[in-house]
C-alpha positions as CSV (number, residue, x, y, z in Angstrom):
1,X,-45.9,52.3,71.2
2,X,-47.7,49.1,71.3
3,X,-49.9,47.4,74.1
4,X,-47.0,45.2,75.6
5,X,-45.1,48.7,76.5
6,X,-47.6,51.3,76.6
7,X,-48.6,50.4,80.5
8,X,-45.2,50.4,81.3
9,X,-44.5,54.6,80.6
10,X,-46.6,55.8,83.2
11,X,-46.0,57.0,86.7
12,X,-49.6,55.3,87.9
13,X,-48.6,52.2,86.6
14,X,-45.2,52.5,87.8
15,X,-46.5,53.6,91.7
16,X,-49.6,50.2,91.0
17,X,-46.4,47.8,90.3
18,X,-44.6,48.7,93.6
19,X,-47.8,48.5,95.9
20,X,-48.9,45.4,94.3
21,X,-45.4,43.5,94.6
22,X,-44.8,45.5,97.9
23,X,-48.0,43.3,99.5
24,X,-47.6,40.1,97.5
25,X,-44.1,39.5,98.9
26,X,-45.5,40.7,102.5
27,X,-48.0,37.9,102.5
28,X,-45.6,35.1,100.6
29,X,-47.4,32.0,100.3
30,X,-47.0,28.6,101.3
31,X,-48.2,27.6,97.8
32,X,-47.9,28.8,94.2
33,X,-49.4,27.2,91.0
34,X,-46.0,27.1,89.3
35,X,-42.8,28.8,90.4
36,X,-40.4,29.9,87.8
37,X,-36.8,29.7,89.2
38,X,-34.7,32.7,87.6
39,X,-36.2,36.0,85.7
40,X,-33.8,36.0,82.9
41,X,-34.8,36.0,79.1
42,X,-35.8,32.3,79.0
43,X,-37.6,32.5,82.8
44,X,-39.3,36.5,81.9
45,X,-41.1,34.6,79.0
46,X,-42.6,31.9,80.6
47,X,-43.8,33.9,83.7
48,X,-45.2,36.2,81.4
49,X,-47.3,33.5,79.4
50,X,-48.3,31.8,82.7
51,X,-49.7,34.9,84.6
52,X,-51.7,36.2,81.5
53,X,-54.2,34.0,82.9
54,X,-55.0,35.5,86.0
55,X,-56.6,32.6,87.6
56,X,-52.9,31.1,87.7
57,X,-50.7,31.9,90.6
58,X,-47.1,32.4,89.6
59,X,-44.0,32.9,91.6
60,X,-40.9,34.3,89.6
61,X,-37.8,34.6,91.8
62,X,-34.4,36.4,91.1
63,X,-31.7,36.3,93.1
64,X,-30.7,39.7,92.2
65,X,-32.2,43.2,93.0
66,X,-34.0,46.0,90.7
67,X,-33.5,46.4,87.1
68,X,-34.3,50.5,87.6
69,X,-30.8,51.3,87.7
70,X,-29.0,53.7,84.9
71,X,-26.1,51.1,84.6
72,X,-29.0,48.8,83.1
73,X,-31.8,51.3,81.4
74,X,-29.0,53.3,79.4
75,X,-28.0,51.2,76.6
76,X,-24.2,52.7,76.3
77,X,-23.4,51.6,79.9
78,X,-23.8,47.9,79.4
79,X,-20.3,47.3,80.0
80,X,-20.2,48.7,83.3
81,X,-22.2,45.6,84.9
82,X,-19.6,43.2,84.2
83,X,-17.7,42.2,87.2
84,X,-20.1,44.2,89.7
85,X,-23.3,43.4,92.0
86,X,-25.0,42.7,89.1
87,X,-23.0,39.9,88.0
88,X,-22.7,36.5,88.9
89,X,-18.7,36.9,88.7
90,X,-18.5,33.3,87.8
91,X,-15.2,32.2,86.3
92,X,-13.5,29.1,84.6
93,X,-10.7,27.1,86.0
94,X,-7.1,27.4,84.6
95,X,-7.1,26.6,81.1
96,X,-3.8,25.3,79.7
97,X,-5.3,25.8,76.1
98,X,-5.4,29.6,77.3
99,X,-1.6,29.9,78.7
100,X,-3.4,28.5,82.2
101,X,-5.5,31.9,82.6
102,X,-8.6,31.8,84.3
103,X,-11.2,34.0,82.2
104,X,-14.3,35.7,83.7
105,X,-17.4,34.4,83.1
106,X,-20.2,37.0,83.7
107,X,-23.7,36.1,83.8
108,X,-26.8,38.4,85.0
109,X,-27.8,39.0,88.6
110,X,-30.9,41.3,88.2
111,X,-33.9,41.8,87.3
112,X,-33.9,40.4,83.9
113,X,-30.2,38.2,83.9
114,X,-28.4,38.1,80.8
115,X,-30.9,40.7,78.9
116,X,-30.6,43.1,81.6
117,X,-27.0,43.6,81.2
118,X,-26.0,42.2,77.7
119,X,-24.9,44.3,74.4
120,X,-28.5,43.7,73.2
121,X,-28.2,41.8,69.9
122,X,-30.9,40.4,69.1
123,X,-29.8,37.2,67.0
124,X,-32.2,34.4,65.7
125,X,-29.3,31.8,65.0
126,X,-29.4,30.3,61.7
127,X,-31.9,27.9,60.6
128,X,-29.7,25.4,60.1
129,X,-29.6,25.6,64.3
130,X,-33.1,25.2,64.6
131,X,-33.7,21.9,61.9
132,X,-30.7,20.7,64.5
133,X,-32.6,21.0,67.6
134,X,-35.9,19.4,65.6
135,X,-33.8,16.2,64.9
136,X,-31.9,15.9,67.9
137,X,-35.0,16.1,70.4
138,X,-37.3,14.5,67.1
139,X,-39.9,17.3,67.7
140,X,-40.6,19.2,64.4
141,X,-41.7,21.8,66.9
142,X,-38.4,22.8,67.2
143,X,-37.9,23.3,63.5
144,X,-36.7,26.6,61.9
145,X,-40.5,27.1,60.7
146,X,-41.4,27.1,63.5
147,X,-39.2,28.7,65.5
148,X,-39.6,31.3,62.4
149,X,-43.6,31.4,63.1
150,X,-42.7,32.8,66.4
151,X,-39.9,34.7,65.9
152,X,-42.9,36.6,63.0
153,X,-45.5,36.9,65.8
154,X,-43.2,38.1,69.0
155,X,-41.3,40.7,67.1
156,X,-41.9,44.3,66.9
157,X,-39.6,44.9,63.7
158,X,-39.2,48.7,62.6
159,X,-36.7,47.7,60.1
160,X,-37.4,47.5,56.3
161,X,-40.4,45.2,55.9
162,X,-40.1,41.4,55.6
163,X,-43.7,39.7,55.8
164,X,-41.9,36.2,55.1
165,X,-39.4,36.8,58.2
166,X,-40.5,39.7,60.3
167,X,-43.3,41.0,62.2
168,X,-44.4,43.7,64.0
169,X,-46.8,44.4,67.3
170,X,-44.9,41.7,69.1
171,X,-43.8,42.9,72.7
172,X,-40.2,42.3,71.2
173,X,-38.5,46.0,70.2
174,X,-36.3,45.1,67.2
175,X,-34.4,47.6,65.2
176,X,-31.3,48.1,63.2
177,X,-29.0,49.9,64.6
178,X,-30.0,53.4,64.7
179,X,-28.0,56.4,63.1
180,X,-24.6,54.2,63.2
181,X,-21.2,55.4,63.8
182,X,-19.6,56.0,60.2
183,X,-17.4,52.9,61.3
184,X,-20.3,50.6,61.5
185,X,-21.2,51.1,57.5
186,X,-17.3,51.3,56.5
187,X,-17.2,48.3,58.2
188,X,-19.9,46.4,56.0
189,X,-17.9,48.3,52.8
190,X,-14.8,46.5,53.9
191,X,-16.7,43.2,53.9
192,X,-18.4,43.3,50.5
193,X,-14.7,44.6,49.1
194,X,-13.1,41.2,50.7
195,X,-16.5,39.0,48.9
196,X,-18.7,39.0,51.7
197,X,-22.4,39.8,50.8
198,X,-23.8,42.4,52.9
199,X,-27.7,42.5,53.8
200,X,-30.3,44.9,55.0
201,X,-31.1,43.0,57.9
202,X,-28.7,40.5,60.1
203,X,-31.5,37.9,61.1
204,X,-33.6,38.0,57.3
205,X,-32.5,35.4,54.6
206,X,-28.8,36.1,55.6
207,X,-29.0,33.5,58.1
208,X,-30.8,31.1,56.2
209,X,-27.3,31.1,54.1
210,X,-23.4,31.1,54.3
211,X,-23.0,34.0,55.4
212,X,-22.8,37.8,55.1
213,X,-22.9,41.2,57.0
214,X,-24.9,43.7,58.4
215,X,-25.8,46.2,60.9
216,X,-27.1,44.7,64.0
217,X,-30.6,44.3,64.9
218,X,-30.2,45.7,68.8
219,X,-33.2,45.9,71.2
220,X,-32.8,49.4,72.5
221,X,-34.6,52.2,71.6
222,X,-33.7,56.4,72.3
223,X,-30.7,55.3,73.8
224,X,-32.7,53.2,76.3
225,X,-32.3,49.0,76.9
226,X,-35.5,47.4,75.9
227,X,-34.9,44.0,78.4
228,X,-37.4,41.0,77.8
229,X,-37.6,41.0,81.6
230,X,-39.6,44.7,80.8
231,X,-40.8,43.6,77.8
232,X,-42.6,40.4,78.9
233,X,-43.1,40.6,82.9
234,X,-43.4,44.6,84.0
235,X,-46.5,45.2,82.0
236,X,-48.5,42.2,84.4
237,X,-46.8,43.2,87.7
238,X,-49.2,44.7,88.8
239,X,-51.5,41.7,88.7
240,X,-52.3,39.9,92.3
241,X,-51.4,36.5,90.7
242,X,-48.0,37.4,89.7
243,X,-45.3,37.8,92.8
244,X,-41.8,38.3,91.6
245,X,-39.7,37.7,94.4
246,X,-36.1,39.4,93.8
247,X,-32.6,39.0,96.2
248,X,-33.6,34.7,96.8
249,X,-31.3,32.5,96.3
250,X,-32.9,28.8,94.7
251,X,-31.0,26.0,97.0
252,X,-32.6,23.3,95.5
253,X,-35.8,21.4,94.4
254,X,-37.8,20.0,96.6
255,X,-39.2,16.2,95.6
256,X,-41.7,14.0,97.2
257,X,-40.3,10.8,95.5
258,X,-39.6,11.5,91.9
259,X,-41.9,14.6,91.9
260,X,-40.9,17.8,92.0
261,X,-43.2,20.0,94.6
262,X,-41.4,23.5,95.1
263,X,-38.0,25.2,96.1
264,X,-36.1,25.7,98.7
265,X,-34.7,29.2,98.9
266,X,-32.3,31.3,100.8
267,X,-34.9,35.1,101.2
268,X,-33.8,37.4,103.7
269,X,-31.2,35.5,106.0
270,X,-34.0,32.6,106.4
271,X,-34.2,29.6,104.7
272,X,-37.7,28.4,103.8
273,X,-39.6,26.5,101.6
274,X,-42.3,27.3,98.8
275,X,-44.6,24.9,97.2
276,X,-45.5,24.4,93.7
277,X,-48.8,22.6,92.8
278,X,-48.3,21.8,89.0
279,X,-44.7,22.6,88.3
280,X,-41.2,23.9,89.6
281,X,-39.3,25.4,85.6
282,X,-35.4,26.3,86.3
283,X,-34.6,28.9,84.6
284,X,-31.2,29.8,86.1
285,X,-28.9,29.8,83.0
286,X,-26.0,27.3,82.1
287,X,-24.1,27.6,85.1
288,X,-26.8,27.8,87.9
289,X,-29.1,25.5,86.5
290,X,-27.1,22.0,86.4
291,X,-25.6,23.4,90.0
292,X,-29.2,23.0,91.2
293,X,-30.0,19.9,89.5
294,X,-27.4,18.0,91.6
295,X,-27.8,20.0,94.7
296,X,-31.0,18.6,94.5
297,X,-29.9,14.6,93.6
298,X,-30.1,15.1,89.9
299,X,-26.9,14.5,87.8
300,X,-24.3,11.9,87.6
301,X,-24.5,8.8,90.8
302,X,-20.5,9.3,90.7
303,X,-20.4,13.0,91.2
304,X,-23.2,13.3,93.8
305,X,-22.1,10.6,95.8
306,X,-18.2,12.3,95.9
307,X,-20.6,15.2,97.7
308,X,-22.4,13.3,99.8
309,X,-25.7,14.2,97.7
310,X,-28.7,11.3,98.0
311,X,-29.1,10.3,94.4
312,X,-32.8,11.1,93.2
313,X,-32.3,10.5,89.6
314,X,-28.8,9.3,88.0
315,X,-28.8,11.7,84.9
316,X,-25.1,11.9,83.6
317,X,-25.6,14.9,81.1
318,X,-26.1,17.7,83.7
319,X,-23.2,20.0,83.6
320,X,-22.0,18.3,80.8
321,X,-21.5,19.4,77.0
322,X,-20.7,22.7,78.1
323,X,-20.4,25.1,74.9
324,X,-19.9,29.3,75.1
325,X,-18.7,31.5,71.8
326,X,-15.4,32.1,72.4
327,X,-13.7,35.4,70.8
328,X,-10.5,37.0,70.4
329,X,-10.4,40.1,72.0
330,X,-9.1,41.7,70.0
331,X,-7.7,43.2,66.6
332,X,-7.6,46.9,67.4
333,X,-6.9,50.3,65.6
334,X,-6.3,53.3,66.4
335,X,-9.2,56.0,65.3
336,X,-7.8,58.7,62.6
337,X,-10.0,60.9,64.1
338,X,-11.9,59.4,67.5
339,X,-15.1,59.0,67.0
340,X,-17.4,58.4,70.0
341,X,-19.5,55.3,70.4
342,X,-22.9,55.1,69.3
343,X,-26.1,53.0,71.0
344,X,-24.7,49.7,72.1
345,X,-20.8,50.7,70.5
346,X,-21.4,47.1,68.4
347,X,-23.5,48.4,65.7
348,X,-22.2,46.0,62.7
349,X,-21.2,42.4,62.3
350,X,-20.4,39.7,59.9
351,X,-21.1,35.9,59.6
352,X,-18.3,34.1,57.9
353,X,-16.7,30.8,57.3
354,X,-13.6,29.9,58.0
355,X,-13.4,26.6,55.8
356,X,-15.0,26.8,52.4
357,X,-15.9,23.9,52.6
358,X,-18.0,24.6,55.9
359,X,-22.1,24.8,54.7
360,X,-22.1,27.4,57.0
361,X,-20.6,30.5,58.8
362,X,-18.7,29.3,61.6
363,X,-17.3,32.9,63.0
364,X,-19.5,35.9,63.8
365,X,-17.0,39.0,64.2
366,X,-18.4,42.0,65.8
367,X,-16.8,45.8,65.2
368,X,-16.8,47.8,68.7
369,X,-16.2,51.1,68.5
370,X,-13.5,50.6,71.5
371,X,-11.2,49.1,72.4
372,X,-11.9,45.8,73.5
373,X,-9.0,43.3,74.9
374,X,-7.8,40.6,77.5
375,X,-5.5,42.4,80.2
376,X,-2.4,40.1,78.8
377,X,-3.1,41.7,75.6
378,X,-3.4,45.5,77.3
379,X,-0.1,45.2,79.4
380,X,1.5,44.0,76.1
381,X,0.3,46.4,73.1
382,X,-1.1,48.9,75.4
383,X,-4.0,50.3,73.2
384,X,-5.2,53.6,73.2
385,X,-8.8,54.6,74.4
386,X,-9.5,56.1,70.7
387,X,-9.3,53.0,68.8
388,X,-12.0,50.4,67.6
389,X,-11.8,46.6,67.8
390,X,-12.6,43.3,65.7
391,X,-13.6,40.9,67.4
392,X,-13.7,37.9,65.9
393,X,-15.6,34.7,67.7
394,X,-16.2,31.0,67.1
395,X,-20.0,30.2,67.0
396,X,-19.7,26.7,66.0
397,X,-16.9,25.7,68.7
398,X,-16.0,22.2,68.7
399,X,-14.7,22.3,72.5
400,X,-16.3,20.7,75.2
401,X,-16.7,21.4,79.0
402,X,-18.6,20.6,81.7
403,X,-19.7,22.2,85.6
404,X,-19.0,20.2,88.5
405,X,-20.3,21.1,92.3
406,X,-17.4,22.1,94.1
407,X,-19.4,21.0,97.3
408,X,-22.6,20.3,98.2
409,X,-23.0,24.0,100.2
410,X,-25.2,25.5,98.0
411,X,-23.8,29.0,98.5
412,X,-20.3,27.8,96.6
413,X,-19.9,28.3,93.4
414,X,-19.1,25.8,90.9
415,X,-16.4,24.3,89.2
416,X,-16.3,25.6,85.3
417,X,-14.2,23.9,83.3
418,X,-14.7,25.7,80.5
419,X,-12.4,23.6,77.8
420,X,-11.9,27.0,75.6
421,X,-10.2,25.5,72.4
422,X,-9.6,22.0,74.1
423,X,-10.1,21.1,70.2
424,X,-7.3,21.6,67.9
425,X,-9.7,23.2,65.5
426,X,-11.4,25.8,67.5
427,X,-7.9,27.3,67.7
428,X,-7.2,27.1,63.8
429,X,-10.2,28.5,63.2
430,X,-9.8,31.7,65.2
431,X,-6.3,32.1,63.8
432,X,-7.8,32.2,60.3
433,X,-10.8,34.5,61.5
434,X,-7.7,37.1,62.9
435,X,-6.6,36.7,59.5
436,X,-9.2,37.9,57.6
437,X,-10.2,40.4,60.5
438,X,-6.5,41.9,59.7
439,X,-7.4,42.2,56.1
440,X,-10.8,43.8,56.8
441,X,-9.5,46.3,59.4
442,X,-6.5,47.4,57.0
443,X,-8.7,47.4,53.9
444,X,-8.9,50.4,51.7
445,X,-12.6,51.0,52.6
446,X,-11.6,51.2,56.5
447,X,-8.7,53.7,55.8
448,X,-10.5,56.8,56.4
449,X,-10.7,54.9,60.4
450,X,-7.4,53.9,60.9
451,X,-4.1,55.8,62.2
452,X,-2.1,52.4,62.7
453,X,-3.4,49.0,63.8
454,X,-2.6,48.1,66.9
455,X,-2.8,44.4,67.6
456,X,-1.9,42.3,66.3
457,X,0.4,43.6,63.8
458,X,2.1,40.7,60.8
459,X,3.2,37.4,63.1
460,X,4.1,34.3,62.2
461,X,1.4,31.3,62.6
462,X,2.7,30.5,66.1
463,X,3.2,33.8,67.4
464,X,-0.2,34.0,65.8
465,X,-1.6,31.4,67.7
466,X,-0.2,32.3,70.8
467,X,-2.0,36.0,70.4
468,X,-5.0,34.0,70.2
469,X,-4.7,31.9,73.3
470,X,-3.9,35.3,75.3
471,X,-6.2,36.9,73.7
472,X,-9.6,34.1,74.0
473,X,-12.0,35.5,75.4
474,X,-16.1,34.6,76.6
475,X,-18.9,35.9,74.6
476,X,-21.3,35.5,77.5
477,X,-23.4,33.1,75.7
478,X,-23.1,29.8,78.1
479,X,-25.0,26.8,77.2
480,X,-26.1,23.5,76.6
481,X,-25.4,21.7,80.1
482,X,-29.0,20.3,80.6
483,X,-29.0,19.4,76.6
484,X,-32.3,18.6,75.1
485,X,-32.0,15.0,73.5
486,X,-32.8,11.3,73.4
487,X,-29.4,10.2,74.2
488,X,-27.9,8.9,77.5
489,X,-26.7,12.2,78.0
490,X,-29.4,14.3,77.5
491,X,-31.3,16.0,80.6
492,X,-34.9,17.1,79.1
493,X,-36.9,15.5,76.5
494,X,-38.7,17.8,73.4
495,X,-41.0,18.8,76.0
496,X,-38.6,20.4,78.0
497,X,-39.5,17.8,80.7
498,X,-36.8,16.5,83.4
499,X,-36.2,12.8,82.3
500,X,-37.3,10.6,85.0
501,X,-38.4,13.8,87.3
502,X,-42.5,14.9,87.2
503,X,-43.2,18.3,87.8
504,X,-39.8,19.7,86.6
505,X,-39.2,21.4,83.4
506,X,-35.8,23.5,82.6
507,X,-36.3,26.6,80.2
508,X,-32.9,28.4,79.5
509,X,-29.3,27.7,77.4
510,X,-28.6,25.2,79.1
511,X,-31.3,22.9,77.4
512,X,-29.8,23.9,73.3
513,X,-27.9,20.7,72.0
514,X,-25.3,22.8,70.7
515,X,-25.1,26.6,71.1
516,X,-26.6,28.7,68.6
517,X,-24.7,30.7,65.6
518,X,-24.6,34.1,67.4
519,X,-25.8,35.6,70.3
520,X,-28.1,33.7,72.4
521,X,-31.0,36.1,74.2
522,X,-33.3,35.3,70.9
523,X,-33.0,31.6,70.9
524,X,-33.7,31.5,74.9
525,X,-36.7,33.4,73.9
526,X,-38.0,31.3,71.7
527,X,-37.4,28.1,74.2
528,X,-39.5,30.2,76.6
529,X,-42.3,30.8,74.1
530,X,-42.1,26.7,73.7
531,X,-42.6,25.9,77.0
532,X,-44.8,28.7,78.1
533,X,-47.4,27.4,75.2
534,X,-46.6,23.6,76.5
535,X,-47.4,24.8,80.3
536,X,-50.7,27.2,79.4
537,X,-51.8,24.1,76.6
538,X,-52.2,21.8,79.7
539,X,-52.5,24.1,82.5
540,X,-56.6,23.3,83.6
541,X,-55.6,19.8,83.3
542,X,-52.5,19.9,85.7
543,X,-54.9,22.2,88.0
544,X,-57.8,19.5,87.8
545,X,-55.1,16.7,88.8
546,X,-53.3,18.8,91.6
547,X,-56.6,19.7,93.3
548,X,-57.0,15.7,93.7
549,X,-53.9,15.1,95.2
550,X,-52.5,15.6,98.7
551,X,-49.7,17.8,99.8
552,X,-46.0,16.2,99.2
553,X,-44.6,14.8,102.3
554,X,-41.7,18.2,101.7
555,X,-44.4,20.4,103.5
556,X,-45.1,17.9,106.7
557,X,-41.8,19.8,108.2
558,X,-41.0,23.2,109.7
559,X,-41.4,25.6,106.7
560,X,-39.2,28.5,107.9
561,X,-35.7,27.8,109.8
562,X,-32.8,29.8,110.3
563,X,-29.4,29.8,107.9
564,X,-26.6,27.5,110.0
């Protein structure tokens, strides 16, 4: 156990957290150094690298509750969280690339967001993602060496060593996935039989390549999520110059001009307003994020002004460029003999490209050891509960959406038009990745697993590609709607800095230029790290300038006021 967890296993520590937090959020006040807007992966880290200096005040505020629940801390339950309190429930409008369905879009409410109540993957992206970000906001800190640097110094690996790609003492719990499922290894069999090379670890020199398959690298541990949220921000809660404020709802920056100077939030049926001496960071995910933005004048003159919104700053890339991994869920089989899930029932996956002439992998496939599919999909094949599922999903989507304000109440939610495989080639793509996943899942090495498939059975290529449409399904990973950039559509610049805003920085998906190959909690990590070394770099010098300058006209009103 290392010092970023060790704290966090006692019942002293546990009782020092909930009297410390229990009289910071008693005496809430009117001013914090910086206030960190969201406690999810991207949000947790910066807090965290903020509040290690004690002489910093830092607000963190969550709209959702408590992360202590057994729905969250017991890794084989993630699924349960989907569609409940702690979910955003957010869904996409009526897609008529999807047969006009409307598909659920979950994103955390809790303690913690997305890593709170995800699968757990822990996924670096491959390089060739990083090098993109590098060029696109012209920062070589952005590069995969250095996003590699970090990756080496935040990790706690306990796979087979790697000292070129892995470290260990890191407060980030990293492991292959533990005494698999005898699917999970059949599963990497199958792949080497069909050409795919298959690696020790998923994030080593496999993505640095074209591709290949492994067992997962999961953060859990005993049977027990390891969230960055714990990882990161429970070991200083018990500081007096970290409040984390949970059950607040962010309404909207507050700006004295073009300077951002705190929040407004909805906390217990009152609306009221904090203050922010150096910075406000919006950390608030894909969907929240660029809702805020324009709530608060932000975004496109045309859409504000259709909402009545004062126009602050005309920026027309927020809520634009929308991107999310979008899978087929799923190809199923029936067990031969059931075997019961194991750790986070998504122990093995493969990268894999579904053009060779692609430079590289443009699906990432995941084996769950259930059954996994869309409620068309159910009603029509009907799977049984002792089956296990491909699930095949485009990482390198093509597709396009955007979020629009439905109004400017800051209590709606948002239109999400999500544009699922709006591009011919997303769709082609999938069908080839259901192709090969049929081949896999009825290979010799996958026999010993299989009574009969399920779904999709032999169809012809438009049969085929209707399955697919029914069958498209979110991975959870939404992004890139504040992009970082230099174009005319991007929202922050390298420094992760609000373009044409002071004092407001976003740190979360929603700043990636194009979504990451695989799961996203790793890469919002490392955008946290980023910004949480930009912010502590120049930290005594904000201080010195803020001490010098008088309070924003924002706080020359009634601070507290009831909700109309």
């Amino acid at each position: 156990m290392n010092s970023y967890t060790s704290a966090m296993h006692t019942a002293d520590f546990s009782r020092r957290v909930e009297h410390n937090q229990r009289q910071l959020k008693a005496r809430l006040a009117e001013t914090y150094d910086y206030i960190v807007c969201g406690s999810g992966t991207s949000g947790s880290v910066v807090a965290r690298r903020l509040a290690e200096n004690l002489d910093v005040r830092v607000l963190l505020i969550e709209a959702g509750g408590t992360d202590e629940v057994p729905s969250v801390t017991d890794a084989s339950q993630w699924f349960v969280n989907l569609g409940g309190e702690r979910d955003w429930q957010f869904q996409a409008q009526p897609n008529p690339h999807l047969h006009d369905r409307a598909i659920p879009l979950s994103m955390g409410k809790v303690l913690g967001g997305g890593a709170s109540i995800n699968v757990m993957v822990w996924s670096r992206g491959h390089s060739s993602d990083w090098d993109y970000f590098a060029r696109e906001a012209d920062d070589p800190a952005w590069n995969y060496a250095s996003a590699l640097a970090t990756f080496r110094r935040i990790e706690d690996w306990q796979g087979a060593p790697d000292p070129l790609r892995r470290g260990t003492g890191g407060p980030v719990f990293v492991q292959p996935a533990p005494d698999p499922n005898p699917v999970a290894p059949a599963m990497l069999r199958a792949a080497a039989s069909l050409g795919l090379p298959v690696y020790d670890d998923q994030n080593g020199a496999m993505m640095e390549g074209p591709g290949g398959a492994a067992l997962a690298n999961l953060c859990l541990d005993d049977g027990r999520r390891r969230s960055i949220f714990r990882s990161y921000v429970y070991p200083l809660m018990a500081q007096p110059n970290l409040t984390v404020l949970t059950h607040t709802h962010v309404l909207r920056v507050l700006l004295d001009g073009k300077r951002a100077v705190g929040v407004e939030v909805l906390h217990e049926g009152k609306v009221i307003r904090l203050g922010a001496r150096h910075e406000v960071v919006l950390s608030l995910g894909a969907i929240n994020t660029p809702k805020v933005l324009m709530l608060s004048g932000i975004g496109d003159t045309r859409q504000l002004n259709a909402q009545g919104i004062d126009v602050v700053q005309d920026l027309p890339g927020v809520g634009q460029n929308y991107q999310d991994h979008i899978m087929v869920s799923g190809c199923i089989w029936e067990y031969q003999h059931p075997q019961p899930p194991r750790n986070n029932a998504g122990e093995s996956t493969f990268f894999w490209k579904s053009d060779p002439s692609l430079d590289v992998p443009d699906i990432q496939t995941f084996l769950a050891q259930i059954p996994i599919a869309t409620p068309e999909a159910q009603a029509m094949f009907q799977p049984p509960a002792a089956a296990w599922s491909l699930l095949p999903g485009l990482v390198r989507p093509k597709s396009r959406g955007a979020i629009t304000l439905a109004s400017a109440n800051p209590m709606d939610a948002p239109l999400i038009d999500s544009a699922a495989l709006s591009d011919p080639e997303d769709l082609q793509a999938l069908v080839r990745a259901v192709e090969f996943c049929r081949e896999l899942g009825n290979s010799s090495a996958m026999a010993p697993f299989v009574r009969r498939e399920v779904m999709p059975g032999a169809m012809s290529r438009k049969a085929l590609e209707s399955f697919v449409r029914n069958t498209a399904s979110t991975v959870w990973h939404q992004s890139c709607t504040a992009k970082m950039g230099r174009d005319a559509m991007s929202v922050v610049d390298s420094q992760l800095r609000v373009y044409g805003i002071s004092g407001l920085r976003v740190a979360d998906a929603s700043i990636m230029p194009r979504v990451t190959t695989g799961n996203t909690m790793a890469p919002c990590v490392i955008i946290g790290e980023r910004l949480g070394s930009l912010l502590t770099q120049t930290a005594e010098a904000e201080r010195e300038t803020a001490s010098a300058r008088p309070m924003g006209r924002a706080f020359a009103v009634q601070r507290e006021r009831a909700v109309d």
